[in-house]
C-alpha positions in Angstrom: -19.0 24.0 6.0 -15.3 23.1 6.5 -16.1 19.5 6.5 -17.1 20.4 2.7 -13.7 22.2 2.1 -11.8 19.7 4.1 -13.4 17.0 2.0 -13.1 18.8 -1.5 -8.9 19.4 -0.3 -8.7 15.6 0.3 -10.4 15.0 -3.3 -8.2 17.5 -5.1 -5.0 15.7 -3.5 -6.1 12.1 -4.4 -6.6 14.1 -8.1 -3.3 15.4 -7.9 -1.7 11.8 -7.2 -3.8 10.0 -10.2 -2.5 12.4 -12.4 1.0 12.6 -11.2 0.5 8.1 -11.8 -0.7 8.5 -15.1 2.2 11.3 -16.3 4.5 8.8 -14.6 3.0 5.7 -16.5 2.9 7.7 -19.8 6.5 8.5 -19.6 7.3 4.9 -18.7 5.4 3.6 -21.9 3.0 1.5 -19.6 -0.2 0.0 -20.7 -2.2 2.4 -22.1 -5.7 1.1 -20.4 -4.1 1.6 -17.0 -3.3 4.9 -17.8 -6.9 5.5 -18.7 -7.7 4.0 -15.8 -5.5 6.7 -13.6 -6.7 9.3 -15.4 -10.4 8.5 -15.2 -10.0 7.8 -11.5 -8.1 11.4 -11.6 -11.5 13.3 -13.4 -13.6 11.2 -10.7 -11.8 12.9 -7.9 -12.4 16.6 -9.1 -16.0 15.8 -9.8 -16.1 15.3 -5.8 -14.2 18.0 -5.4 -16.5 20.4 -7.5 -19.6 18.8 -5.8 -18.0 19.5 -1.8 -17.2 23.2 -3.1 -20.4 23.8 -4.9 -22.4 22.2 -1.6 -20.4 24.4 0.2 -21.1 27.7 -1.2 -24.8 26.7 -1.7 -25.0 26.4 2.1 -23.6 30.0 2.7 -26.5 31.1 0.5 -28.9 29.4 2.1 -28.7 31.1 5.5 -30.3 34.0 4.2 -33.4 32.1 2.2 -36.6 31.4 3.4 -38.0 27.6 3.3 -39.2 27.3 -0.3 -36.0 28.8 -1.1 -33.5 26.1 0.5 -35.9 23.6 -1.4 -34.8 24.7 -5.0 -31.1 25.2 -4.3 -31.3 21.6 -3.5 -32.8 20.3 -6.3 -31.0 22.3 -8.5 -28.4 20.3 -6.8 -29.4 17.6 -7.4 -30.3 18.0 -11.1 -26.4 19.0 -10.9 -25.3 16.0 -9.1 -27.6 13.4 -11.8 -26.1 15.3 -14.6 -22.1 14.7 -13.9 -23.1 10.7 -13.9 
C-alpha cells in the first residue's frame, strides 16, 4: 500500500514539473508543439497518479472480500486501466 502512495506522490511531482515547463514555455512564446508536448506528458503523469491511488484504495477493500470478490475489483480495474488509453 505505501508503495502505491509513494509512487502516485512521485507521479504528481513529475505532473507538477511538466506543468510548471509548459506555463514557463507559454510565457516565453516557445514553440507551441513542445508545449503540447509538456503538457500531454503533464496529463500522462496524473493518469499514473489516479491509477496508484485508485489500486491503492481498491486493495484496502479487498481485505474484507471473499475470492470471487477480489476477482471483479480487478477486472473492473482493468476495464478502468483499458479505458484511460
Amino acid at each position: 500500500m505505501i508503495h502505491n502512495r509513494r509512487k502516485a506522490i512521485i507521479f504528481l511531482q513529475k505532473a507538477l514539473r511538466h506543468i510548471s515547463k509548459a506555463l514557463e514555455m507559454v510565457e516565453n512564446n516557445k514553440n507551441c508543439i513542445d508545449i503540447i508536448h509538456e503538457s500531454e506528458t503533464a496529463r500522462k503523469c496524473l493518469r499514473v497518479a489516479d491509477e496508484e491511488i485508485l489500486l491503492e484504495h481498491l486493495i484496502n477493500c479487498m481485505k474484507h472480500l471473499d475470492t470471487d470478490q477480489c476477482k471483479s475489483i480487478r477486472d473492473i480495474l482493468a476495464i478502468y486501466k483499458l479505458s484511460r488509453i
